[in-house]
N, C-alpha and C positions, 0 to 999 in steps of 0.2 A: 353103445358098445364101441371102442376102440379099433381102429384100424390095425392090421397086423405090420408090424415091423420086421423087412426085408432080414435072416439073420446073417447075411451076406454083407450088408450094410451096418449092422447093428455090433461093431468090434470099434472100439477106438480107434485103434491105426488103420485099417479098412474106409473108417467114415472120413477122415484125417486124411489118409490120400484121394479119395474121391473128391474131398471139400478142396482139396489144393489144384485137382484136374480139370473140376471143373469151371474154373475160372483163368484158366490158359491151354494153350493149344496142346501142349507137349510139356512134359519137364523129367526132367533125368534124377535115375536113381540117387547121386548125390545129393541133388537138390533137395529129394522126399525127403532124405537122410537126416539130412540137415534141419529142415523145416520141422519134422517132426519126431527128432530128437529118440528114434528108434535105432537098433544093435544092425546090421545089415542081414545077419540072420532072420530077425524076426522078418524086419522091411522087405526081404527076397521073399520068405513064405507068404507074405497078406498080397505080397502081388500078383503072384500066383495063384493063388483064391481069387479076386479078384478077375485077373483073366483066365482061368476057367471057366467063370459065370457070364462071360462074355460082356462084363464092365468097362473093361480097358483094352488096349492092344499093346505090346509090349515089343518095341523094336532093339535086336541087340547089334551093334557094332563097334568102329573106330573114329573116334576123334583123333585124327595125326594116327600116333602109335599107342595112343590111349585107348582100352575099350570101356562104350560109352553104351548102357541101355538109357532109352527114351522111351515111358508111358504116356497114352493117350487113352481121352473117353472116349467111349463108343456110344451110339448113339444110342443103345439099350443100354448104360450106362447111365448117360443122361438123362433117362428117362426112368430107370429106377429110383435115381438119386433123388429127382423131381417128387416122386411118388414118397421118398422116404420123407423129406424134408415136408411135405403136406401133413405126414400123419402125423408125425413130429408136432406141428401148428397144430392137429385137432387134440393131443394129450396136453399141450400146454394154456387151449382155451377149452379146455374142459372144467372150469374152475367159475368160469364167468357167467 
């Protein structure tokens, strides 16, 4: 039987900014923006889902007189992510 997939995790741009957070310490709205080529509407709402479910921590302020949010995992973030990207591997060597 198949391991159940997170549906937290299981949204393109949801897995897309977790796959981008988890490999740096912080990166800012623009950056996810950019990276993963989302409307800033959608990208504001999956980050908010996201820190809801206690994946990320979302810090808002000012660069200069710029306002700048900065996402981070959390460490049950990293640890769902871990869990997703496992079951992920058992549906893709479930062939072999």
């Amino acid at each position: 039987m198949f391991p159940k997939l997170d549906p937290i995790l299981h949204s393109e741009l949801r897995l897309a900014v977790m796959s981008i957070l988890a490999g740096a310490d912080e990166a800012d709205f623009t950056y996810l923006k950019k990276q993963t080529g989302a409307t800033s509407g959608n990208l504001s709402v999956q980050i908010d889902k996201l820190a809801s479910a206690g994946y990320i921590e979302v810090e808002k302020g000012f660069k200069g007189k710029m306002p700048r949010t900065a996402c981070r995992i959390t460490p049950a973030g990293q640890e769902a992510f871990k869990i997703y990207v496992e079951a992920l591997k058992e549906y893709l060597s479930a062939d072999k």
